[in-house]
N, C-alpha and C positions, 0 to 999 in steps of 0.2 A: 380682833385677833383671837385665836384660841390656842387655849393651852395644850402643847404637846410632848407630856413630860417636862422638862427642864428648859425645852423651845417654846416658845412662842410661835405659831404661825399664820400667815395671812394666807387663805385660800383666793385666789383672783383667774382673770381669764391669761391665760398662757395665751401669747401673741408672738409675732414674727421678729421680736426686739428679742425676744427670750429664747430663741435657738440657738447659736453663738454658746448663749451661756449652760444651753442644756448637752449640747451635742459635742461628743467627744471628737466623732471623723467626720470626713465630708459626708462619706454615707448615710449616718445618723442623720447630720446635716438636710439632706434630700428628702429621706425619709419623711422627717418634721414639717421640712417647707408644705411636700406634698399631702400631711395628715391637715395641717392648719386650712390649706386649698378647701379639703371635702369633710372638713369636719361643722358639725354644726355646734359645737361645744367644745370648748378644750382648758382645760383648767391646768392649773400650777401649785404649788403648798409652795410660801417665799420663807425661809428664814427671815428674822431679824436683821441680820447683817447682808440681807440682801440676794444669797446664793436659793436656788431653784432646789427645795428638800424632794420633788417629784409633780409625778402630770402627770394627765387623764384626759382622753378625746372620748365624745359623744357622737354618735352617726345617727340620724333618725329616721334615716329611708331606707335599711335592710331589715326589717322586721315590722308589721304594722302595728301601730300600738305600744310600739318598746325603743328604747334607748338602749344602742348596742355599743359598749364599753370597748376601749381600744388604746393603744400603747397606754397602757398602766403601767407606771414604773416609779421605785422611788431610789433616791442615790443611796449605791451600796453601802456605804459608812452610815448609815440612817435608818437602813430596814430595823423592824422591830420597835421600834418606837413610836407605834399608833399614829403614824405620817398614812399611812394607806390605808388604815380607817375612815381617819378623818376627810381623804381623799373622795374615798367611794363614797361616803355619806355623806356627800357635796353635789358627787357626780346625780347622785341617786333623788337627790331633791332638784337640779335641775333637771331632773327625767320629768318628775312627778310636775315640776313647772310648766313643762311645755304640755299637761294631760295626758303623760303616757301612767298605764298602768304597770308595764314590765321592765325591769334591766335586763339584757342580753351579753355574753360575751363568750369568746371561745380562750383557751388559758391549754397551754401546751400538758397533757400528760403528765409529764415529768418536773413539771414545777409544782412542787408539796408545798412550799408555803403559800405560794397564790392560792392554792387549791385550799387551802386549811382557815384563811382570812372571807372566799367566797363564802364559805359552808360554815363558819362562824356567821356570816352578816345573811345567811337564811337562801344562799345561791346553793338552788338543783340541777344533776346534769341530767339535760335533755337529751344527747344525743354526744356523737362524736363527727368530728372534720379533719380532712388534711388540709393542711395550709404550707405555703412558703412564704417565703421574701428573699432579699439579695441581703447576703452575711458577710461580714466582711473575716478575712481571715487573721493570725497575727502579721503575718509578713503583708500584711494592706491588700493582698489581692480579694476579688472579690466571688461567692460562689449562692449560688440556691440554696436556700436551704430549707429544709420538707420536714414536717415530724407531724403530730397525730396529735390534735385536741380535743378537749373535753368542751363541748357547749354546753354554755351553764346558763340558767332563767333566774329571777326574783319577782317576785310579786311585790309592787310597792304600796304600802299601806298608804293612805291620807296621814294619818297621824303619827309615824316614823321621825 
């Protein structure tokens, strides 16, 4: 286990038992099922007492060479507390396991702390992409939703 702040946490493989406990709506739901299908890595940070403090998919067939990071997330009541450090620097050493030299990932624009914890942990943006997915709204209906990312690299060291 390692220490995370005042948590303890178990980093392990995020599996298809652990949706349920990660996913708020059916959508999330789908989402998950469908990331765990085409992910090659997918990791979890467990509390102590069991609850899912956040998770990380790995893709390794969209960039040659690199491990391309995706649904990064950690639970709202959590952020800040070095969970999505710990996180990345999980994900980043099973990059570095399968011999890749790079992380890749794209992180929306307008998320400043995502964007502030990449460029703390040495991530540059390469380029920019539009992306969507299916969002769900508050009244449960469901809609596209499109915004403008940042593509961000790392070079991963051996000794990281």
């Amino acid at each position: 286990m390692q220490q995370c702040g005042a948590h303890e946490l178990q980093i392990r493989r995020f599996g298809i038992d652990d949706v349920d406990r990660w996913a708020r709506t059916d959508l999330q739901r789908r989402h998950l099922v469908d990331a765990l299908e085409n992910a090659d890595d997918y990791l979890a940070a467990e509390l102590p007492d069991g609850r899912i403090a956040g998770k990380i998919g790995i893709r390794y067939d969209e960039h040659p060479g690199a491990g391309t990071l995706f649904q990064f997330d950690v639970a709202e009541g959590l952020r800040g507390r070095g969970i999505g450090t710990m996180l990345l620097t999980r994900a980043e050493q099973q990059i570095r396991d399968r011999g890749c030299k790079r992380a890749t990932l794209a992180v929306e624009q307008t998320n400043e702390a995502a964007i502030r914890l990449y460029r703390r942990s040495g991530y540059e943006v390469t380029g920019t992409e539009s992306a969507q997915w299916d969002q769900e709204a508050p009244d449960g209906t469901t809609y596209l939703y499109t915004c403008q990312c940042f593509v961000m690299e790392h070079t991963l060291e051996e000794s990281e």
